[in-house]
Structures are given as structure tokens and as C-alpha cells.
N, C-alpha and C positions, 0 to 999 in steps of 0.2 A: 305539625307538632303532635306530640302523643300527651293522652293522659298523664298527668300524675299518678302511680302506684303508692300511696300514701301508708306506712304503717300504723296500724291499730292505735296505736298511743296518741298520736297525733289525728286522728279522724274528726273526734268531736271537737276539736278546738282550730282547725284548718277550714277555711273557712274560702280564702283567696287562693291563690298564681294554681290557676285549673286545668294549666296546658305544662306540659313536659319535653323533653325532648330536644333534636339541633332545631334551629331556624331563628333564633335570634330574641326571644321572649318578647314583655311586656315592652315594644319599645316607645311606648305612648309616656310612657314615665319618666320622670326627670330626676337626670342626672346627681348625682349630690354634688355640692360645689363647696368649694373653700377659697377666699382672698380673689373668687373672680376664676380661680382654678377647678377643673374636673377632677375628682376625688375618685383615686384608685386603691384600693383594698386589696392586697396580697397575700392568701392566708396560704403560710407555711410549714415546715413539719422540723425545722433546724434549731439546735438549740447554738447559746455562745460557747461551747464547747468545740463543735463540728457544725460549721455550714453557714450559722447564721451570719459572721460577719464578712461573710463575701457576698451574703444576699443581701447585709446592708449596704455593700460599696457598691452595687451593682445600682440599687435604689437612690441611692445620692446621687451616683453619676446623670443617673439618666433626669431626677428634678433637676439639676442645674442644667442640663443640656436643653429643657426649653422652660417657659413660662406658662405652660397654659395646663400642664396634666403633675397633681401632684399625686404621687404615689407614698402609700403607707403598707409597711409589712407586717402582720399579724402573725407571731408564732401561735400554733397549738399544738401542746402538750401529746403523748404519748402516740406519738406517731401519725400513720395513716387511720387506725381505728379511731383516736381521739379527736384528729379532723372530722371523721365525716360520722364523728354523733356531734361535734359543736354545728357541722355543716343541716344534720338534721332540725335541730333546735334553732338554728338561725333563721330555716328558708320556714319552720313552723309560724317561726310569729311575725314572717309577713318581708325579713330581708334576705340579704345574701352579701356574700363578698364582689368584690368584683373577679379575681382571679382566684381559682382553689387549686390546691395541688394534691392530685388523685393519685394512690399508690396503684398501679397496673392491675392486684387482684381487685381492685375496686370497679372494674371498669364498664361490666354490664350491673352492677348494681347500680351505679352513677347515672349511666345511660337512662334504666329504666324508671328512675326515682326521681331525678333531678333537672331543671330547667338549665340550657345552656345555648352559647353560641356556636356554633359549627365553625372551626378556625377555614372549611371550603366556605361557607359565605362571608365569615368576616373579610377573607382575602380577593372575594368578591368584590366587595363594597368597597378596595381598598384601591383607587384608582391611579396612585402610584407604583404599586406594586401587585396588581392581581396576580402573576405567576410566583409571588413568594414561595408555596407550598414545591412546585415543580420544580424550580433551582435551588429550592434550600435544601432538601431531604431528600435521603432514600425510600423506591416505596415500602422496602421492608419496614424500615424506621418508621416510619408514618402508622406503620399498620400495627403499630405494639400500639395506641392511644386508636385504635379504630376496633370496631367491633359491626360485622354484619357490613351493611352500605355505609354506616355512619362514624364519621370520621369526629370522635369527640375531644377532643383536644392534639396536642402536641407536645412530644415526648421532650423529657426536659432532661431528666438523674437516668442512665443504664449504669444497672451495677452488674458482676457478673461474683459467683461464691468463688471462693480460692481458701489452699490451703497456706497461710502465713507458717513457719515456725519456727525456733529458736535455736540455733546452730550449737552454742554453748549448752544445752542440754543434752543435742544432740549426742556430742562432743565425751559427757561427762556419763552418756550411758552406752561409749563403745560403739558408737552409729558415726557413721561419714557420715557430715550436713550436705553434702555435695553427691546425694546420694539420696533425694528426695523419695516420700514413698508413691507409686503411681498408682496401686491399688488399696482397696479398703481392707483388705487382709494385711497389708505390708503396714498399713493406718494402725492398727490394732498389733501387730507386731511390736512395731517402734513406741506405742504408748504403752507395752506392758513393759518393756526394758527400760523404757525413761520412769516409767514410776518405779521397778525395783530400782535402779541403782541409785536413784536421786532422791526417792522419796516425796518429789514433786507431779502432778496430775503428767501423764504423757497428754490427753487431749478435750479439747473443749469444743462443740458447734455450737453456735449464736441460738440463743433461745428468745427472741422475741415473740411476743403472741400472735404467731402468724404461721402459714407455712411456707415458705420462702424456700427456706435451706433445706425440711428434711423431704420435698418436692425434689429436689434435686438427687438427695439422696436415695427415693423410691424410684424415680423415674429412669436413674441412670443402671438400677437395677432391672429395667425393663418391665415396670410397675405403670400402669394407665391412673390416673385419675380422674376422668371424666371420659365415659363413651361417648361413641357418636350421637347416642340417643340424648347427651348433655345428663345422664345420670353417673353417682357414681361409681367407680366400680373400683377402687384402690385394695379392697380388700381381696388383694389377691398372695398368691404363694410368694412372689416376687418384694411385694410390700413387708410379708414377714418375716423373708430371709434378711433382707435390709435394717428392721427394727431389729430384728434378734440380736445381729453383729453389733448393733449399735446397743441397745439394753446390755448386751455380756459383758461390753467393755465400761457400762456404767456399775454394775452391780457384781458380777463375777471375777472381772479383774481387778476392777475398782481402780482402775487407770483413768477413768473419765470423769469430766466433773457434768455434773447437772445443777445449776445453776439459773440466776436471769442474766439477761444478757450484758446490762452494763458492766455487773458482778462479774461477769465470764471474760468479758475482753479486757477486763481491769486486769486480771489475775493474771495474763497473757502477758501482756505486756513489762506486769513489774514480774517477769520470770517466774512464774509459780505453775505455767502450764507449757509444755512439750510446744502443741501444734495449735493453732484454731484455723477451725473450719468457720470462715465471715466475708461479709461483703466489702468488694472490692473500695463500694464507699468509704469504708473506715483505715484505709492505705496512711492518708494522711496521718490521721490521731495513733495510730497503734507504731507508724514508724517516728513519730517527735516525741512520745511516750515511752518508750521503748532502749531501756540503757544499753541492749545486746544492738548485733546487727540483724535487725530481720531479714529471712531467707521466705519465701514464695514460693509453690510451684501450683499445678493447676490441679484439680477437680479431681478426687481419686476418681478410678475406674473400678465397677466390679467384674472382675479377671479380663479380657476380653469384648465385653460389650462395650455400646457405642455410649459415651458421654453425652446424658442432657440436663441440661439443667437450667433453669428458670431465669429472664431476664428481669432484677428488680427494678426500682424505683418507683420513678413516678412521673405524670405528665400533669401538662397546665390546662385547666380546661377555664373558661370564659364562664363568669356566673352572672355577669353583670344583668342587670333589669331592662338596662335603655341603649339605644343604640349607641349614644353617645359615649356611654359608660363603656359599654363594649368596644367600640371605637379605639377611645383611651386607653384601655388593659389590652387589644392587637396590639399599639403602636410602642407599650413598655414590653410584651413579650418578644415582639420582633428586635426590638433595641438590647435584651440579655442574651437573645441568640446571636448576636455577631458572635463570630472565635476568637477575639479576643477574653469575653465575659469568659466563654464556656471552657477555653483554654484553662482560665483562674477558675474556676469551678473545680475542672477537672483538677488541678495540679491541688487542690489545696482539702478537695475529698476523697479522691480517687475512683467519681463518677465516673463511667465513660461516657463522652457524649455526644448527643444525636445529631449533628454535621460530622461526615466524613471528612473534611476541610480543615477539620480542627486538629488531628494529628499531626498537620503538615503544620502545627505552628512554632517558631524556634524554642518557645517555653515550653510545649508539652514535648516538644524529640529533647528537651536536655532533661527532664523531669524521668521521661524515660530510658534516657540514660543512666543518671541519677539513682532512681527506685526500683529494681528488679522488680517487684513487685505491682507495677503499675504496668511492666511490658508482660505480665501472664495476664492479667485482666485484659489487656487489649487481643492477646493470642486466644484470650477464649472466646470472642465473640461469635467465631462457625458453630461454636457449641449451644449459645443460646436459645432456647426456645420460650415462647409465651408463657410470662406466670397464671396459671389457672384460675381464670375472674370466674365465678360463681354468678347465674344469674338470677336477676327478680330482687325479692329481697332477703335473699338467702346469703350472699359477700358477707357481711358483716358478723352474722351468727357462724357461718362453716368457718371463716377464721379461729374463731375463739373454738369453735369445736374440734378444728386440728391441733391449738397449743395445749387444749385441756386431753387430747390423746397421747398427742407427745408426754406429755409430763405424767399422765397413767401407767404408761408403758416404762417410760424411765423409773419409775417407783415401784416396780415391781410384778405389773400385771400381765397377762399373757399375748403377746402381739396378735397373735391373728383373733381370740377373743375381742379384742381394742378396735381394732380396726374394722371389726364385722360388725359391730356396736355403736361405732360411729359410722361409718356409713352406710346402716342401716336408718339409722334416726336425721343424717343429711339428706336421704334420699325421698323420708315422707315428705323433709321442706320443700324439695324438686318439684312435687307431683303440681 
């Protein structure tokens, strides 16, 4: 087990759990129990809009399926950054959850910050099942929740970015819908026609306090964000040609909206925007929301080059204190990974998910039938690559300092100034 990397705010009031790291933590400590039951703690990121009540049905199933482990689901607020400052605050004064659910760019800051179980020894210890890890998953899939040897949880949400858009705008500014655009020129094309003739924003990308999306949008420009050397180096020509297209069409055509994100996919959906650029997650709520028929295609291209673009979501990592505790949160995460759960997952957010097994299920082939838009998230997964975890305890601050760049540049500041700016002050945190 490694150290705790404990941040400053926390030093002088931390005082206990002095080991960090996989191998199974304090397991001299006992379990919490409720009615005779072992008391599971599943802290989540879904609210009852999107997510949460399929992670409640999943919860219920599996307390009545036996007597001895009861599970409780814990939402937190504002995503993955709002997880893991309650996840700070929690492990400070002494607890934890039993299961947390780590957004991917989270994942060498988790690693190096926080106490957990290695899902390779829990599956150890698991003497009806040691080979779960081997026959359940791929080792690509395995290795989005791994970092370095250390295999820290298991992947649960892959979303993949897609462009959704509205045919009946399409339609109404002289554009075949049936005629999607493939590159970010042809993006900016079709959203200055749909706002002349309509009057309405041609385009919107999801503006969450993260880099998620415009990651995809640098990268597929042929833009690095972190050298070999793990510094970074985003400030490149590449990165600027990408913000610029993207700034012109916020500010000079004025066809794009810059917005927050709820704000943005709202607008989408009640037809006030052309296209959005958002995660395959949100399939569900934008297509039962959505009076038009929604139209999909994949990931513009800039001219020519090769499409990359970031795998999001999140994995489950093990927090528990006690083996026992531990134990308990294995045997409910192995119980929401059958394909049936992840099937309903999948059809009812538009996660993709981490069993290959599960596409072969009759609900998710008729859902894909169904949803055009759920068969281009599944076509984009050769495209995927790692979302960019930051390590130490630098994840958590280089997020917020990429949404506070985005939103500089969208208001009017000069892209390669912005981004030399921030990754010069990400890279003192590196050292």
C-alpha cells in the first residue's frame, strides 16, 4: 500500500487511514451493519431525471435477492468533481462509502489519493468466482479503470461524443438531414445556414466543467495533451486551429450557443438548436424529450485526419474499510454486471457497456434498431481513446482549469494566448 498524498486543507485535521493505495485497506475494522445486515454505501453521480431510477431498480433487485447485504445508493450532486470533493471531505473525518463511482479523468488522482480495494484481489478472495475479471471483460475494457500495474476499479458508464441533430431544421434551412455533416468545416457550414434561415442557434457542444468533449475536439485535430514526459503540451497550433473554428462560430457567426450544459441540451431538444455535440449518455433523455425525430451521426472529422476522441464515464472503485465491507460491495457490483442490468442501463441512458456480451442482448439489438442513435455510439467505439487523468493532485484543479479556458476563449479571448496560459500554470502543478 502506498502513502496517502493528502491535500493541504486537510493535513492538520487528518490525523488517521495512513496507508493509500490497492490491497484492501483497514480490514481490522468492522463492517457497519443494519437488522443483522452488512451495510453497502453506493455513492453515485445520477440524478431522477437520467440514471438514477435504474440504479434504484438495480438496488432493490439485488436487497431482495438475498438477506444478508443491504445496499444503500447515495446521489452526489454535480457530477464527478462533486463526488470526489464530498469523497474528500468524507475519507477526511475518518469514513468512506463503500462503493464510489470515479469519472475516468479522475483516475490517477483517485489512485494516488485514496484508499481502495483492487477488484484483482477482491476476485482473489472470491472463491467462487476467482476468474470473474478474465471471463467477464476485455483487457482493453479493464484497462480504461487501470492505471500503470494497478488495476483500480472496474468500468461500469462508456459514453462515446456524438453529433445528435434536428432534421426539421435541417429541413427548414435548405440542408438534406440525410446528408449529415462529417467534417467541422461542413459543422460550421450547416450551423451558419440554420441560423440564417431559421433564426434559431445552428450549434451547441455540452459545456460541463470538464474537458471531456473539447478533448475530443483538440485531439481529433491532431492536438496532444499530455507528453510522454506526463506534461502538458496542448498548447499547440493544432489546439488553436480547433478553438478558433470553434470561437468563430460562437462569436463571429454567432450561430453557436455558449451556454451550461443542462441550459444547452435543454435548448436541443425543445428545437432551439440545429445540432449538439454530447455524450452518447444523454440518447435516452434528448430522444423522449425531443418532439422532432432525432437524427445522429458520428464525431466530425477535421478534413482528413484520424478521429479521437475520449472514452467517458466512469468506473466503480471499492472504498470500503473492512474486508467484509469489501466483500459485500464485490458481490453487488458483480450482481449489476450481469447483461441483463447493463442491457437496462444501457437502453435507458445510452451508456455503452463494458461486457462485450451485452450487445448480443434481444433488448439492446431492438433498442438498436429502434434508436439510430445508439447504433453510431456503438460504431464509434475503434475511435475511443483514454480520457486524459491528470496525475497527483492535480485531476481535480486541471478540470476546472480547462472549463475556465473554454469559457475564456468562448467570450472572446485569444486561443493560443488561452491555452499557453493555462498550460503553462497546469504544468507548474506537474512539477
Amino acid at each position: 500500500m502506498k502513502l496517502i498524498k493528502w491535500l493541504c486543507l486537510f493535513l492538520a485535521s487528518v490525523m488517521t487511514l495512513a496507508f493509500a493505495g490497492c490491497g484492501g485497506g483497514d480490514t481490522a475494522k468492522e463492517a457497519p451493519k443494519e437488522n443483522g445486515k452488512t451495510v453497502v454505501t453506493f455513492w453515485h453521480v445520477y440524478t431522477k431525471n437520467f440514471g438514477a431510477p435504474v440504479i434504484k431498480q438495480m438496488v432493490d433487485d439485488f436487497n431482495k435477492s438475498q438477506d444478508k447485504i443491504l445496499v444503500k445508493e447515495v446521489y452526489n450532486p454535480d457530477m464527478y468533481p462533486g463526488l470526489m470533493k464530498n469523497l474528500q471531505a468524507d475519507v477526511a473525518s475518518g469514513k468512506s462509502p463503500s462503493i464510489a463511482m470515479i469519472g475516468y479523468n479522475y483516475l490517477d488522482y483517485f489512485n494516488e489519493n485514496f484508499q481502495y480495494a483492487s477488484p484483482v484481489d477482491l476476485a482473489k478472495k472470491d472463491t467462487k468466482d476467482p476468474d470473474y475479471l478474465e471471463k467477464t471483460f476485455l483487457p482493453n475494457v479493464l484497462a480504461l479503470a487501470k492505471t500503470g500495474d494497478a488495476q483500480v476499479g472496474l468500468p461500469f458508464s462508456i459514453s462515446a461524443p456524438l453529433l445528435f441533430y434536428n432534421p426539421d431544421l435541417f429541413t427548414a434551412a435548405g440542408l438534406d438531414p440525410q446528408a449529415a455533416p462529417k467534417t467541422w468545416q461542413e459543422v460550421r457550414d450547416d450551423a451558419k445556414k440554420i441560423h440564417d434561415a431559421t433564426g434559431e442557434y445552428g450549434f451547441y457542444m455540452q459545456e460541463y466543467q470538464d474537458n471531456w468533449a473539447t478533448q475530443g475536439l483538440l485531439t481529433s485535430n491532431g492536438a496532444v495533451i499530455l507528453d510522454e514526459n506526463g506534461k502538458a503540451a496542448f498548447a499547440s497550433k493544432e489546439s488553436e486551429e480547433a478553438y478558433q473554428l470553434y470561437q468563430d462560430m460562437v462569436l463571429k457567426d454567432q450561430s453557436a450557443l455558449h451556454i451550461a450544459a443542462d441550459e444547452g441540451i435543454a435548448s436541443f431538444y425543445s428545437g432551439k438548436v440545429g445540432m449538439l455535440l454530447g455524450t452518447s449518455a444523454k440518447i435516452g433523455t434528448i430522444t423522449q424529450s425531443s418532439a422532432f425525430n432525432v437524427m445522429a451521426c458520428p464525431f466530425p472529422a477535421f478534413g482528413d485526419k484520424k478521429v479521437e476522441i475520449p472514452a467517458g464515464g466512469n468506473f466503480l472503485a471499492v472504498t470500503a474499510q473492512s474486508e467484509e465491507e469489501q466483500m459485500a460491495a464485490w458481490e453487488f457490483i458483480k450482481f449489476i454486471m450481469q447483461p441483463k442490468y447493463l442491457a437496462q442501463w444501457t437502453i435507458n441512458t445510452g451508456y455503452l457497456p463494458p461486457r462485450q456480451d451485452v450487445a448480443d442482448e434481444p433488448s439492446v439489438q431492438e433498442a438498436i434498431a429502434k434508436t439510430p442513435a445508439l447504433k453510431v455510439a456503438f460504431d464509434e467505439l475503434p475511435s475511443l481513446t483514454p480520457w486524459v487523468a491528470f496525475p497527483g493532485d492535480v485531476g481535480v484543479k486541471a478540470e476546472k482549469m480547462f472549463a475556465d479556458m473554454r469559457d475564456t476563449i468562448l467570450s472572446g479571448a485569444a486561443p493560443a494566448e488561452a491555452l499557453k496560459a493555462t498550460q503553462d500554470e497546469l504544468n507548474k502543478l506537474l512539477k
